[in-house]
PLY file of the C-alpha trace (Angstrom):
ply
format ascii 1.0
element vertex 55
property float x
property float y
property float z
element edge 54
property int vertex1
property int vertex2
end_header
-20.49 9.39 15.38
-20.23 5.64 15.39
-19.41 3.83 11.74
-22.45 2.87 9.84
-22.71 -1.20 9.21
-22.05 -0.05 6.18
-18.42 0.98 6.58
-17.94 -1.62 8.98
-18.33 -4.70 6.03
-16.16 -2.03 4.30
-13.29 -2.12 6.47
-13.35 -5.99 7.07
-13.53 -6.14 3.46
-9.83 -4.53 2.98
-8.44 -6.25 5.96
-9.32 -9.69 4.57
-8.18 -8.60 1.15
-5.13 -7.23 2.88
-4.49 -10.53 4.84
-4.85 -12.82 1.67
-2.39 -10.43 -0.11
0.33 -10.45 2.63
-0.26 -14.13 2.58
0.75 -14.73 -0.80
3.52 -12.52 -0.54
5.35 -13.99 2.03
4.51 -17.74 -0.14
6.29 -16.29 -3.24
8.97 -14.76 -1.54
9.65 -17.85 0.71
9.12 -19.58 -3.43
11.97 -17.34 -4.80
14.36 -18.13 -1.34
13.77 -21.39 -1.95
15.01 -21.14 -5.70
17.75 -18.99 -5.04
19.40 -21.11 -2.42
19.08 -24.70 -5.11
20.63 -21.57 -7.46
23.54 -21.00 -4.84
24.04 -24.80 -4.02
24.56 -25.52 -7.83
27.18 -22.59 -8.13
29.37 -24.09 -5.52
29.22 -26.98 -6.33
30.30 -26.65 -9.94
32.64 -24.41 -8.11
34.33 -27.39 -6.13
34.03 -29.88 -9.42
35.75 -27.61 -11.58
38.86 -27.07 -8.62
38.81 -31.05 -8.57
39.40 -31.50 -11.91
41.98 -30.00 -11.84
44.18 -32.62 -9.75
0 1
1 2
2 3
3 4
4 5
5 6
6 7
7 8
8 9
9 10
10 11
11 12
12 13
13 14
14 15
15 16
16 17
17 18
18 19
19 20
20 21
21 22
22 23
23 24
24 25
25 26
26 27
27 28
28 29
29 30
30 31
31 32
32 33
33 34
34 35
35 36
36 37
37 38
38 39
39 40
40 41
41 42
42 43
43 44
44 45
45 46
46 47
47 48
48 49
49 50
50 51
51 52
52 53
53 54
């Protein structure tokens, strides 16, 4: 038994919805990478000013 048109739209329906989701996902994650490494960067380098100041 073939799907109805019906369940066709359906099933588009949840792939697009799934599509946009993964897609905003993967823009927040890459978001929080992004803020995580400027995070990082400013650790070490505190890291290094503190060991200079100290010559």
């Amino acid at each position: 038994m073939p799907p109805t048109a019906d369940q066709i739209a359906q099933i588009k329906n949840i792939v697009q919805l799934y599509k946009t989701h993964v897609k905003t996902a993967v823009a927040k994650h890459k978001i929080t990478v992004k803020k995580n490494m400027a995070e990082l960067d400013r650790r070490k380098v505190e890291k290094i000013r503190r060991k200079l100041q100290k010559y």
